[in-house]
N, CA, C and O atoms as a MOPAC input file, in Angstrom:
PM7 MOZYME 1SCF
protein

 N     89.38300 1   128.28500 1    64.22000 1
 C     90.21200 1   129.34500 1    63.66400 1
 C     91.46200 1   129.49200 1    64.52700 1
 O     91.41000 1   129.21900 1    65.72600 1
 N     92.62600 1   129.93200 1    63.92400 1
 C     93.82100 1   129.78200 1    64.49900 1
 C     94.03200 1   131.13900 1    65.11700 1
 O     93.72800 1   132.21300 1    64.59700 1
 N     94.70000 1   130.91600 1    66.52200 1
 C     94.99900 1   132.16300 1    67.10800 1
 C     95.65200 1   133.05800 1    66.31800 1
 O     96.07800 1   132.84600 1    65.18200 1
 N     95.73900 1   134.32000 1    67.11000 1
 C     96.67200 1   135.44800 1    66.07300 1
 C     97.96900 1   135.07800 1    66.35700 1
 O     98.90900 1   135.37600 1    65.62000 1
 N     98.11600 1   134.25000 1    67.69800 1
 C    100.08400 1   134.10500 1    67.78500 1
 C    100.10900 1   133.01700 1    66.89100 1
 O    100.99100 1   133.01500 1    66.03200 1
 N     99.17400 1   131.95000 1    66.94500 1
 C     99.61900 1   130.81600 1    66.08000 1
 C     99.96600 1   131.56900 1    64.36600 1
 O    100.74600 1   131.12500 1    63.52500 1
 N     99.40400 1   132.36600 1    64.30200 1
 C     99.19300 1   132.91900 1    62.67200 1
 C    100.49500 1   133.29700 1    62.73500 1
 O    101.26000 1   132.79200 1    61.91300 1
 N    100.98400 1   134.19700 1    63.65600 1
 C    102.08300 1   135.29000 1    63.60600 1
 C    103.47600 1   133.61800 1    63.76200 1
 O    104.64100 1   133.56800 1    63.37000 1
 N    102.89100 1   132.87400 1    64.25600 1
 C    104.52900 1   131.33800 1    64.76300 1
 C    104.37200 1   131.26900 1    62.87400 1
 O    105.33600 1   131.36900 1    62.11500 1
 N    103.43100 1   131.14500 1    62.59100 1
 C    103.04000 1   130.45800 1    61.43400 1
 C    103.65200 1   131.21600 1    59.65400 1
 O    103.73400 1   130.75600 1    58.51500 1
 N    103.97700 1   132.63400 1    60.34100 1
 C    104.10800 1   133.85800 1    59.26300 1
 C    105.91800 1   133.54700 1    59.62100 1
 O    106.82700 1   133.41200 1    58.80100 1
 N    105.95500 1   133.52200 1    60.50400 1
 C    108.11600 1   133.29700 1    61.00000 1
 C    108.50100 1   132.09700 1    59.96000 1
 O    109.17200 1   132.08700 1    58.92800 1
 N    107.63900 1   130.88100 1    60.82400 1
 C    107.82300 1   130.00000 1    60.04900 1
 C    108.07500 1   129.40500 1    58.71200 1
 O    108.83000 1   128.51600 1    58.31900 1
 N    107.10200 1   130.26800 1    58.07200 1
 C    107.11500 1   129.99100 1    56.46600 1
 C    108.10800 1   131.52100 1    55.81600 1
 O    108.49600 1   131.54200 1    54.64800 1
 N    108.29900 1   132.31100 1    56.47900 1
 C    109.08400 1   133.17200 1    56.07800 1
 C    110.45300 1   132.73300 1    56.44300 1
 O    111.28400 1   133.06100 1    55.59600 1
 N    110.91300 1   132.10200 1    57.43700 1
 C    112.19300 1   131.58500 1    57.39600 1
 C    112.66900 1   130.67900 1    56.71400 1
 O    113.86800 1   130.56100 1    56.46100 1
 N    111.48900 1   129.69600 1    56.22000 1
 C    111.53800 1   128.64600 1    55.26500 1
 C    112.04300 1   129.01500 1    53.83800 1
 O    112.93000 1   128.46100 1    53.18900 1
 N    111.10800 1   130.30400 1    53.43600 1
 C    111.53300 1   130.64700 1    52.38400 1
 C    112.81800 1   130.97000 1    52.14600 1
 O    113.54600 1   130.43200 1    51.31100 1
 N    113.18100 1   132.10800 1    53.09600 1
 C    114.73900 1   132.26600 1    52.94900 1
 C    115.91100 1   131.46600 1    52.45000 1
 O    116.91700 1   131.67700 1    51.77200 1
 N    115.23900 1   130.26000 1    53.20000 1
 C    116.11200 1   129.13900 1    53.27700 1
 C    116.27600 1   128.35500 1    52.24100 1
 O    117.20400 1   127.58300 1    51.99700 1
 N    114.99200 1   128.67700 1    51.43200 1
 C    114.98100 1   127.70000 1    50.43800 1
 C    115.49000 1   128.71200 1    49.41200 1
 O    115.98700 1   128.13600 1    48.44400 1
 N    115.52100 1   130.18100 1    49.32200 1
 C    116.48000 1   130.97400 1    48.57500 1
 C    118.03400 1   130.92500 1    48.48000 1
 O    118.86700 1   130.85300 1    47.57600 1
 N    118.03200 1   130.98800 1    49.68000 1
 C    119.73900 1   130.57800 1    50.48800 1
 C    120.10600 1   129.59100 1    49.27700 1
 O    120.63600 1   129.80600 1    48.18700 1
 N    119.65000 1   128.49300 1    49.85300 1
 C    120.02400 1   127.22700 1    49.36000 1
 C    120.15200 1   127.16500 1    47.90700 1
 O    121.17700 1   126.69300 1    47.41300 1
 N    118.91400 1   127.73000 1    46.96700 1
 C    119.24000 1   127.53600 1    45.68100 1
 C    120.38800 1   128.11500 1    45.27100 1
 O    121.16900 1   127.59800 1    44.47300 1
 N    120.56900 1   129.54600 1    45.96900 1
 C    121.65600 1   130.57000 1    45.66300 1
 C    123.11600 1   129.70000 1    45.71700 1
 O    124.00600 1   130.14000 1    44.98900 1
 N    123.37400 1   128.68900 1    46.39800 1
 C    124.21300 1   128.43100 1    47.35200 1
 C    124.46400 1   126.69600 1    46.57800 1
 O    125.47300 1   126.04900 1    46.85700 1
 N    123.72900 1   126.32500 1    45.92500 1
 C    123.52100 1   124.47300 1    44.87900 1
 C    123.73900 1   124.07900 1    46.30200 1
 O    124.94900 1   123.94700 1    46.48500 1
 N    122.93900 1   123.80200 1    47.55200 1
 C    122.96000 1   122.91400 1    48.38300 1
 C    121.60500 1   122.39800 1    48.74800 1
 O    120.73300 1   123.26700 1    48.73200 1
 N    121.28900 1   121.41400 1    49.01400 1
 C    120.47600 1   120.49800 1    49.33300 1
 C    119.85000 1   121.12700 1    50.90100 1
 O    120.32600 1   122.02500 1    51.59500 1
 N    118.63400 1   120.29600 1    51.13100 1
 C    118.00300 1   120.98900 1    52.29600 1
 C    118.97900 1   119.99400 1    53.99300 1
 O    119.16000 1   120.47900 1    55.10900 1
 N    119.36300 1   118.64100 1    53.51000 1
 C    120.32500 1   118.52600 1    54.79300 1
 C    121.46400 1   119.55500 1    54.45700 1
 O    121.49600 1   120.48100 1    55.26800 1
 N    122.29600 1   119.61300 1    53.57500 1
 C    123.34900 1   119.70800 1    53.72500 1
 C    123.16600 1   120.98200 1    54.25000 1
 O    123.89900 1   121.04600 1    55.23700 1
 N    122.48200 1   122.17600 1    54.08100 1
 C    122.20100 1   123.51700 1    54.60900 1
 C    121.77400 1   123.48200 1    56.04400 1
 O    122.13600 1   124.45200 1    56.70800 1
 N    120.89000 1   122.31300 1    56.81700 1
 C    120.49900 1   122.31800 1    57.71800 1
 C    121.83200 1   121.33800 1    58.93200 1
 O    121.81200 1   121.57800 1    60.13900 1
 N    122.54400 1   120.61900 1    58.51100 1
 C    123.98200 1   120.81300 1    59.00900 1
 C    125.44000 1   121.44300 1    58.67400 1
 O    126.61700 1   121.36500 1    59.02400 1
 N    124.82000 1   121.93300 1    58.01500 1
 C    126.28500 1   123.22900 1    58.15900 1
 C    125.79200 1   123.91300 1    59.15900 1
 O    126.54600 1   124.05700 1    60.12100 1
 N    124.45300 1   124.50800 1    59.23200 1
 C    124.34200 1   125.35900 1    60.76300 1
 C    123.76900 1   125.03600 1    61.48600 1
 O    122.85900 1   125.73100 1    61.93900 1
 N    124.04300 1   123.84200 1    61.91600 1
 C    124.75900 1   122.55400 1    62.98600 1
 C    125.68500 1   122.93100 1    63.57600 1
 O    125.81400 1   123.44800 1    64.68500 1
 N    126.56700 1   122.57500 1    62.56300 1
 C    128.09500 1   122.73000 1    62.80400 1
 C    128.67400 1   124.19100 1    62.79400 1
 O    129.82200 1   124.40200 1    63.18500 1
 N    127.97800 1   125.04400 1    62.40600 1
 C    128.20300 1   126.38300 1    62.81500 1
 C    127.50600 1   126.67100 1    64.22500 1
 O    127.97200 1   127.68900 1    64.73700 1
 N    126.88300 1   126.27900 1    64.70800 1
 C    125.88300 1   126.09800 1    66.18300 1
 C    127.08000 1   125.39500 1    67.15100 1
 O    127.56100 1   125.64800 1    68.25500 1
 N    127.27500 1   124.42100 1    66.16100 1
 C    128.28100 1   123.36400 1    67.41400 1
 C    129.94900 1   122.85300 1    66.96900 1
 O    130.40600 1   121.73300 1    66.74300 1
 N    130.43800 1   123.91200 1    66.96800 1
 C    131.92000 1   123.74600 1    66.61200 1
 C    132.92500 1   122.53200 1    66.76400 1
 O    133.18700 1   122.30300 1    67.94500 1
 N    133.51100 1   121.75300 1    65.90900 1
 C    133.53300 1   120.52400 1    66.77700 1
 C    132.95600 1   119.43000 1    66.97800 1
 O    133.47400 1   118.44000 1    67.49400 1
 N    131.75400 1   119.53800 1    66.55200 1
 C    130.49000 1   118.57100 1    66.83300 1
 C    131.13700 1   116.96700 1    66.35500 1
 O    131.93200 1   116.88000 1    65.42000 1
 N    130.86100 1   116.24900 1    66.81900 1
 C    130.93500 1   114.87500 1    66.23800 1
 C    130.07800 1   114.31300 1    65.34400 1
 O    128.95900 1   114.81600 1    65.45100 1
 N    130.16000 1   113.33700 1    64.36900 1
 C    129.55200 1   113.18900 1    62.90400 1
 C    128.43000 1   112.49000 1    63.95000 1
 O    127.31200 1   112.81600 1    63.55300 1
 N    128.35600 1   111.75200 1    64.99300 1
 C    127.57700 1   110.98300 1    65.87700 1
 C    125.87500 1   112.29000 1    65.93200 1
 O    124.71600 1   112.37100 1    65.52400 1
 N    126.96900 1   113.07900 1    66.79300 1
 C    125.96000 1   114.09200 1    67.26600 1
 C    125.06000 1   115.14700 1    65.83300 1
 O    123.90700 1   115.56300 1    65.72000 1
 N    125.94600 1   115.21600 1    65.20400 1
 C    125.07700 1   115.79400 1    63.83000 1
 C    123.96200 1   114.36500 1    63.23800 1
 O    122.78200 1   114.63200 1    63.01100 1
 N    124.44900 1   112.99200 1    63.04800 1
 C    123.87700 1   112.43800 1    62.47400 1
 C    122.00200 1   112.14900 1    63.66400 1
 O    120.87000 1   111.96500 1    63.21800 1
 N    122.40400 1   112.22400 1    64.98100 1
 C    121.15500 1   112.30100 1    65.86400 1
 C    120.65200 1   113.64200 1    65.65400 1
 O    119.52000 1   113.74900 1    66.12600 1
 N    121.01300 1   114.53100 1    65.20500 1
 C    120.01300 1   115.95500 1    64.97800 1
 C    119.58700 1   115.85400 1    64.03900 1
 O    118.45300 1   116.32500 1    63.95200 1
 N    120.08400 1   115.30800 1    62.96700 1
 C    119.34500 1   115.13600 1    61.23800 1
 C    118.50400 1   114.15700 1    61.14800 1
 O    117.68000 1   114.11800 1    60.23500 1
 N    118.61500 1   112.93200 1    62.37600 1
 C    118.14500 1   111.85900 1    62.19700 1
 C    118.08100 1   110.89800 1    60.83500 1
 O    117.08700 1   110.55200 1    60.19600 1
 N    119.72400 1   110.53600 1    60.57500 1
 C    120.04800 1   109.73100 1    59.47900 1
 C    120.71500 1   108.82900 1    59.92400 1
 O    120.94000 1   108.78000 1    61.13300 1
 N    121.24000 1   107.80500 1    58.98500 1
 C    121.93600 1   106.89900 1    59.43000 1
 C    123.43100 1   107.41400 1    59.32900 1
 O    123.74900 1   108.57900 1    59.08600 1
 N    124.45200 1   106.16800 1    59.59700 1
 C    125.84400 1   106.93700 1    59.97500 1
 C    125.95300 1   106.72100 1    58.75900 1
 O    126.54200 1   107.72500 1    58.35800 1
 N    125.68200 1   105.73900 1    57.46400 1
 C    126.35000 1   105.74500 1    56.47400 1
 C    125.78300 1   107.30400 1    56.05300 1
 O    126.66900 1   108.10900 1    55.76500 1
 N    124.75100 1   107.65500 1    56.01200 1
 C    124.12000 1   108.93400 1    56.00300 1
 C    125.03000 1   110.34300 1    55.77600 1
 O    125.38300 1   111.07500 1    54.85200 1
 N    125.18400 1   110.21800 1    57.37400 1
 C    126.33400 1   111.50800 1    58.13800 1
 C    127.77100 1   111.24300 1    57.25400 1
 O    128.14700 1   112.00400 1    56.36200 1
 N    128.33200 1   110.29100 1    57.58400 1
 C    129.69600 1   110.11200 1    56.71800 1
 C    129.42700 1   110.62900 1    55.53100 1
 O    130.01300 1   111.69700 1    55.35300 1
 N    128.44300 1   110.10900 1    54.22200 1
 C    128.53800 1   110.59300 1    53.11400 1
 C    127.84200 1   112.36800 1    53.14300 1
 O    128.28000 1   113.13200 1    52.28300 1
 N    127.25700 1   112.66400 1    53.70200 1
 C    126.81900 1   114.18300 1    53.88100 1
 C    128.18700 1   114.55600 1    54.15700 1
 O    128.68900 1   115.43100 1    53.45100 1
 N    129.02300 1   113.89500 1    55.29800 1
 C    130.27500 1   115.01400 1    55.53400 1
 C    131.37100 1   115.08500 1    54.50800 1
 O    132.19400 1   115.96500 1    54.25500 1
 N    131.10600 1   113.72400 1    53.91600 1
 C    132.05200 1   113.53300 1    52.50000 1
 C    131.98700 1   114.80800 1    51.39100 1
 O    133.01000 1   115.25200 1    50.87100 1
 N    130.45900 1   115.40100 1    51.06900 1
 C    130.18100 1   115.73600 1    50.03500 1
 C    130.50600 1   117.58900 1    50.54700 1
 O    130.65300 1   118.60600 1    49.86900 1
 N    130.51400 1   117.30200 1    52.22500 1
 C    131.03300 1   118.94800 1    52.58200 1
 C    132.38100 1   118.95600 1    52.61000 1
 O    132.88100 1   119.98500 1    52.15500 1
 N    132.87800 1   118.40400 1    52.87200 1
 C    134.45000 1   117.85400 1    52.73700 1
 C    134.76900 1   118.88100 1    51.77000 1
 O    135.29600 1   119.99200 1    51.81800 1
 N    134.05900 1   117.81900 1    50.49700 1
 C    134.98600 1   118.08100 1    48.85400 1
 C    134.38800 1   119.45900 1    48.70400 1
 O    135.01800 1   120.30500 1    48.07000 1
 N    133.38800 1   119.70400 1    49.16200 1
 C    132.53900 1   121.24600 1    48.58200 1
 C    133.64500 1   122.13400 1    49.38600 1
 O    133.58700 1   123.33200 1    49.10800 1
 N    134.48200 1   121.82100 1    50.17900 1
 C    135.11700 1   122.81700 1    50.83900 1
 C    134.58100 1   123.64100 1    52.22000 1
 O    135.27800 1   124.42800 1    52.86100 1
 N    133.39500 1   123.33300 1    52.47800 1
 C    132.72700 1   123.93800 1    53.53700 1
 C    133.41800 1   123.39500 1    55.14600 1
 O    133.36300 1   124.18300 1    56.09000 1
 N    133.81300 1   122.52200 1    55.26000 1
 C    133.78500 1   121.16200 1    56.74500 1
 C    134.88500 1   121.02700 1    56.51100 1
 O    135.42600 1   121.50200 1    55.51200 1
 N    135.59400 1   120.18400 1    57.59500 1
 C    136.98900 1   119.62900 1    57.78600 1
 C    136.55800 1   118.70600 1    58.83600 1
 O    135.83200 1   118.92600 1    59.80600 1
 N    137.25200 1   117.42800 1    58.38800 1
 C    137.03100 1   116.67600 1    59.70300 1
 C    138.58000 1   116.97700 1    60.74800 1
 O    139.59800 1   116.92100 1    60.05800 1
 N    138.70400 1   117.11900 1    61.47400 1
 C    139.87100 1   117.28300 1    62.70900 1
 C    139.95700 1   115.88400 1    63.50700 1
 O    139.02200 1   115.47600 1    64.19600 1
 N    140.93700 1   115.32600 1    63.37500 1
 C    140.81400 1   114.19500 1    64.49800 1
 C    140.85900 1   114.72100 1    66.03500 1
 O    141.43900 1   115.78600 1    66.25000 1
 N    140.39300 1   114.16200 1    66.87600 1
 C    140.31600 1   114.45800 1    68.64800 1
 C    141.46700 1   114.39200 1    69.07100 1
 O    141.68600 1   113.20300 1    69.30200 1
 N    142.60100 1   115.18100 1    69.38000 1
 C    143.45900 1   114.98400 1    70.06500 1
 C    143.30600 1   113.89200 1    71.27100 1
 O    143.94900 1   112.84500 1    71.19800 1
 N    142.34900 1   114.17800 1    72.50400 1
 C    142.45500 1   113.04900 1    73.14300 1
 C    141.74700 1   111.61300 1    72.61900 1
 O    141.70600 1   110.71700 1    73.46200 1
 N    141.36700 1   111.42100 1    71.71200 1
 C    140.81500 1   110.39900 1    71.54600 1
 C    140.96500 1   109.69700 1    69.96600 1
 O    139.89500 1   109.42800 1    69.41900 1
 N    142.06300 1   109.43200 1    69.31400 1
 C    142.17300 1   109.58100 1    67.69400 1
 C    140.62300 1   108.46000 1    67.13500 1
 O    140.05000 1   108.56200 1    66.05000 1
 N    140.44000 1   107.94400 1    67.72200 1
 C    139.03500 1   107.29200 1    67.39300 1
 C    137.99700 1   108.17700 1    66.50200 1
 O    137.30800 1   107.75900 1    65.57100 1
 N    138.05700 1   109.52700 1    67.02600 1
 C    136.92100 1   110.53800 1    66.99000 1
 C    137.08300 1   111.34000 1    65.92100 1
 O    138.19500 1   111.50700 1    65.41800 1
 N    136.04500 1   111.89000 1    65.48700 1
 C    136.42800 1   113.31000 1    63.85400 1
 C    135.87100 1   114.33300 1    64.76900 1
 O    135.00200 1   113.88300 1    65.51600 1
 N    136.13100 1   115.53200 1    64.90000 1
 C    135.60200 1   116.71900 1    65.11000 1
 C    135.32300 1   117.83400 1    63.72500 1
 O    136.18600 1   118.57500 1    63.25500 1
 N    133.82300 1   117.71400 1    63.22100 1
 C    133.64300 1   118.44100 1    62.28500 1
 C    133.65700 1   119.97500 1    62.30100 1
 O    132.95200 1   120.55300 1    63.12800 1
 N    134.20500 1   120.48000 1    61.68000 1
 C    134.55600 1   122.04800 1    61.92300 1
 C    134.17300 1   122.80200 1    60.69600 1
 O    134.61200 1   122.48400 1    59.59200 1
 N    133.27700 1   123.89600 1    60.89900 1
 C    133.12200 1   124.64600 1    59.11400 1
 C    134.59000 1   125.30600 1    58.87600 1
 O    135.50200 1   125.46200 1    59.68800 1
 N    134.51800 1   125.65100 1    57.46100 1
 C    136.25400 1   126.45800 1    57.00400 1
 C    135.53700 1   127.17900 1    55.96800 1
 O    135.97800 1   127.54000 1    54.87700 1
 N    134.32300 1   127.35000 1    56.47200 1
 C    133.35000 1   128.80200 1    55.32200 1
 C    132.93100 1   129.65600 1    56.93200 1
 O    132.69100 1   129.33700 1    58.09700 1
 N    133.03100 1   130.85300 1    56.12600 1
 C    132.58000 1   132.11700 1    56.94500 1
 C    131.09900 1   132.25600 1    56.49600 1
 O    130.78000 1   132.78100 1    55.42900 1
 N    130.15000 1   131.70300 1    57.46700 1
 C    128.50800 1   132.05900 1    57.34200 1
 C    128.24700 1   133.49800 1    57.47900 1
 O    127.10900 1   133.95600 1    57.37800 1
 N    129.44000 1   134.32200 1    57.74000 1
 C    128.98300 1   135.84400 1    58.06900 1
 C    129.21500 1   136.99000 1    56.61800 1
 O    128.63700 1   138.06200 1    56.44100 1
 N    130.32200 1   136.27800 1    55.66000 1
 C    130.57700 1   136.76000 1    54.02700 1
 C    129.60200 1   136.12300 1    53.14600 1
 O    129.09200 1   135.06300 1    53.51000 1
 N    129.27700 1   136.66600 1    51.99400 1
 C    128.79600 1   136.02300 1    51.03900 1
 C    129.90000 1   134.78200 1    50.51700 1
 O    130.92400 1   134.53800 1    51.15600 1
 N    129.55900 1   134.12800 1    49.39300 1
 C    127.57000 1   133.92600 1    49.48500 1
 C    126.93000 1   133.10200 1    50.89900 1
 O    125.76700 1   133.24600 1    51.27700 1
 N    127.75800 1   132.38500 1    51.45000 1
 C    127.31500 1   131.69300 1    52.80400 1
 C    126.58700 1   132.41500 1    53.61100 1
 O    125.64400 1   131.93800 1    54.24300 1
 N    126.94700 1   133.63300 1    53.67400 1
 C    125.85100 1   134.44000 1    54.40800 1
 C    124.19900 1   134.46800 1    54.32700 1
 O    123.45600 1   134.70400 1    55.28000 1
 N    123.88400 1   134.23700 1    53.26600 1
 C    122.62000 1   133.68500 1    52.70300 1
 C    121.76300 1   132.70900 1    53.60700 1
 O    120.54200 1   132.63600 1    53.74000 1
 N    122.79800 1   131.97500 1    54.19200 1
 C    121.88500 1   131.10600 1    54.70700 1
 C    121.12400 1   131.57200 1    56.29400 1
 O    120.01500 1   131.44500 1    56.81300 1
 N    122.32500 1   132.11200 1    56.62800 1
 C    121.99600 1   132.70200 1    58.29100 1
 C    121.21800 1   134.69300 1    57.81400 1
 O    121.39300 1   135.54500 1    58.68400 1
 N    120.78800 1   134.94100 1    57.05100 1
 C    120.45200 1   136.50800 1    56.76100 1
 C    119.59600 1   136.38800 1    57.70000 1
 O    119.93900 1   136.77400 1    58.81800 1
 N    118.27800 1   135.83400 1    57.51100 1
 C    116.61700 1   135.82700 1    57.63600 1
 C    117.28000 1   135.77000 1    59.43900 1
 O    117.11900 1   136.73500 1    60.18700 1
 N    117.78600 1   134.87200 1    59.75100 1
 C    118.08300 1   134.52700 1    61.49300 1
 C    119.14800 1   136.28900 1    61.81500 1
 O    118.56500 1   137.15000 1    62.47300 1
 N    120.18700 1   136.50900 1    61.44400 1
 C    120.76400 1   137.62000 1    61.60600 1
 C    119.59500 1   138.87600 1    61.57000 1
 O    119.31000 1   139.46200 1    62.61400 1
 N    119.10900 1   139.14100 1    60.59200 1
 C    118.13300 1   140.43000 1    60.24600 1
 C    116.67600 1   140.16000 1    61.66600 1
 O    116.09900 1   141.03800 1    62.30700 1
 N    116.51600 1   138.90200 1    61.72400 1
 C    115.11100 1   138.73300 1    62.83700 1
 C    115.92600 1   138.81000 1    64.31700 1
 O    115.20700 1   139.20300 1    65.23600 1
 N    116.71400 1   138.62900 1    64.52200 1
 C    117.98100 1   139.10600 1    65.95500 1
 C    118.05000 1   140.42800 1    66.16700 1
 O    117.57700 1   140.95500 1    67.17300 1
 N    118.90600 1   141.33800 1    64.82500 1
 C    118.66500 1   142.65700 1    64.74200 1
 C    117.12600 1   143.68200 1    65.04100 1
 O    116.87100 1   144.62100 1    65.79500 1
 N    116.51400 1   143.07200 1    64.22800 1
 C    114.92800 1   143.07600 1    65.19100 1
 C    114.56000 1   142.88400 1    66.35800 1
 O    113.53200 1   143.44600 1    66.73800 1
 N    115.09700 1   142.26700 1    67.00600 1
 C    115.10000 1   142.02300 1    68.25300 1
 C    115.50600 1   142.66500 1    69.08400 1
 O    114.81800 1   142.88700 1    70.08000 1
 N    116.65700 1   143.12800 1    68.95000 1
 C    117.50600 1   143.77300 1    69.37300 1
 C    117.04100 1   145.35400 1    69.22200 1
 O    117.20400 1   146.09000 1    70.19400 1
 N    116.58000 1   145.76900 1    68.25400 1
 C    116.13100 1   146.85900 1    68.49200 1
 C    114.32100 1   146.99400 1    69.00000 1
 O    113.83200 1   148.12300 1    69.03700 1
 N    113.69600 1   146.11300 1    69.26100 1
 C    112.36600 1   146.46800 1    70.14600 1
 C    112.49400 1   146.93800 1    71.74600 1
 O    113.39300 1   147.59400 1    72.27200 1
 N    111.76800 1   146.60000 1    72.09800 1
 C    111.44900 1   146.68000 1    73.72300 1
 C    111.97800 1   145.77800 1    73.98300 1
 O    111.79500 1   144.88000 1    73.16100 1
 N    113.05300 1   145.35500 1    75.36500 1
 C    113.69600 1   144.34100 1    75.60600 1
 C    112.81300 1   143.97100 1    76.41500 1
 O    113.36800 1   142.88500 1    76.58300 1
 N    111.88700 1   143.89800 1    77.10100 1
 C    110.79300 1   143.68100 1    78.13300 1
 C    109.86000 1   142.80000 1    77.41100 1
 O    109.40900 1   141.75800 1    77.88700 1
 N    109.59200 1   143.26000 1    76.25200 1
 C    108.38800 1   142.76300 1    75.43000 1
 C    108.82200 1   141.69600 1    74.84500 1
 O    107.93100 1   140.84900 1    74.77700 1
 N    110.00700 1   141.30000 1    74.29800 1
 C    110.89800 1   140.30900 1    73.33300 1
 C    111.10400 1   139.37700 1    74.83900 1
 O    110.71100 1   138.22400 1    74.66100 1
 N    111.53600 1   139.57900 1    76.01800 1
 C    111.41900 1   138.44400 1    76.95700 1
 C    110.11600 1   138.22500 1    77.59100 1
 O    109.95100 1   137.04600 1    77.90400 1
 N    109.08200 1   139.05100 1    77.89100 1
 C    107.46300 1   138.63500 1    77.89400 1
 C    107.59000 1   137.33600 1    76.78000 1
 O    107.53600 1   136.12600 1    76.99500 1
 N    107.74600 1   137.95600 1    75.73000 1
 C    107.13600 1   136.40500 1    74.59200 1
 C    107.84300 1   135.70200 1    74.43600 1
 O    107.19600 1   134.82400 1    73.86400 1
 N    108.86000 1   135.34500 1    74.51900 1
 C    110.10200 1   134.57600 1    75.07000 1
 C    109.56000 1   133.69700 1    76.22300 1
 O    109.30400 1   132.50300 1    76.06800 1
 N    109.42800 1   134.24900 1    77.18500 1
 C    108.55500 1   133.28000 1    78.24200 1
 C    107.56500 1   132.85600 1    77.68000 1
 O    107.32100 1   131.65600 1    77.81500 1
 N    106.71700 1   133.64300 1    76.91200 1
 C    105.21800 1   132.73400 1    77.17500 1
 C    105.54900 1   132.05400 1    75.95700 1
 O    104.55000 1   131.33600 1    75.91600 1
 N    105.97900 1   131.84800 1    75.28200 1
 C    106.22400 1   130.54800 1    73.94300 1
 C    107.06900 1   129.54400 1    74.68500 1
 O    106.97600 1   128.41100 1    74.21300 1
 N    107.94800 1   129.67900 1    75.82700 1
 C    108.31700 1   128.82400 1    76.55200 1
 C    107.28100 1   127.61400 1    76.95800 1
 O    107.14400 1   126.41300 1    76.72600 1
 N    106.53200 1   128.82100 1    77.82500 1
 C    105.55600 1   127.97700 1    78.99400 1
 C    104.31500 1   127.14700 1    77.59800 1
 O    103.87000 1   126.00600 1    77.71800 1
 N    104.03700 1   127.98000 1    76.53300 1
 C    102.94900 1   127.16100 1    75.65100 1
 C    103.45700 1   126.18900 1    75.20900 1
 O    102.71400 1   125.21700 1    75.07400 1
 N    104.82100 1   126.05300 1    74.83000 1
 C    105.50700 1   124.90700 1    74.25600 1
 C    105.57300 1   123.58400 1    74.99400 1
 O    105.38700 1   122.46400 1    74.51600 1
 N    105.93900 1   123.98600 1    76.52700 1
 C    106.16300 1   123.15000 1    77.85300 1
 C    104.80600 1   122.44300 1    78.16500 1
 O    104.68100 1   121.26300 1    78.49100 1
 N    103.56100 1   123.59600 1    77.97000 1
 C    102.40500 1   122.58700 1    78.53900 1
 C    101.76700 1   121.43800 1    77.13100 1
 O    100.95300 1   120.55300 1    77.39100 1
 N    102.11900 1   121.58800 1    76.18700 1
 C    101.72700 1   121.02400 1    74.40000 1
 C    102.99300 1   119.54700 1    75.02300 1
 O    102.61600 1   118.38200 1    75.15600 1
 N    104.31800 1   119.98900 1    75.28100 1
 C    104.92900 1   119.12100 1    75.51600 1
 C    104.45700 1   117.96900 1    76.75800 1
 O    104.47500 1   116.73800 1    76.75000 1
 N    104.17900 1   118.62600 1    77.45100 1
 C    103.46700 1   117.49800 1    78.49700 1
 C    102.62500 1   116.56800 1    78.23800 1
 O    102.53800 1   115.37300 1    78.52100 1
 N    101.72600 1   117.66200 1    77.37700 1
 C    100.43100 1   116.61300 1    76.69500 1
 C     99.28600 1   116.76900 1    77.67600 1
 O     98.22800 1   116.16700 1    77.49100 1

């Protein structure tokens, strides 16, 4: 039988999922294309390199994902000033207005939660999902 924290990782989990998969329908985007836009809202700038190793796709992959944010209007590629070799992907949608907002609610509203508990208690479990994660990671 599964612990009560595993239940409670397990209740976040599938409740953030859902969101997401609300977001998304709300929003006609696909489950990458939603899961790098806030990427690239995470990492301003990011290189199509570094998004395509977080999605784990190929580059023809990343290029056509950034193609299809391109035309949707969401992304801009920026060339690197020091380096014209390089694209720096940048969002040109506000995740904080509708409808884009949709996607980041469930993460905004569970912060705000946060923010209003016990700050003692929110870094107690903060650590210890650290340290359980760290010793699972060791093996």
């Amino acid at each position: 039988m599964p612990s009560a924290l595993r239940r409670a990782l397990q209740r976040y989990i599938d409740a953030r999922q859902a969101a997401l998969v609300l977001a998304r329908r709300e929003l006609g985007v696909n489950e990458l294309d939603a899961r790098a836009l806030l990427f690239v809202a995470d990492n301003p700038g990011t290189r199509p390199t570094n998004l395509r190793e977080y999605l784990g796709i190929t580059s023809a992959g990343v290029t056509t994902l950034i193609d299809r944010l391109v035309e949707r209007g969401a992304v801009r590629r920026d060339i690197d000033p020091s380096d014209r070799r390089v694209n720096r992907i940048t969002l040109t949608i506000d995740l904080n207005t509708e409808p884009w907002s949709a996607l980041t609610k469930f993460d905004n509203d569970f912060e705000a939660a946060i923010a209003s508990s016990e700050r003692a208690e929110s870094e107690r479990f903060a650590s210890a999902l650290d340290a359980l994660t760290a010793a699972v990671l060791k093996g």
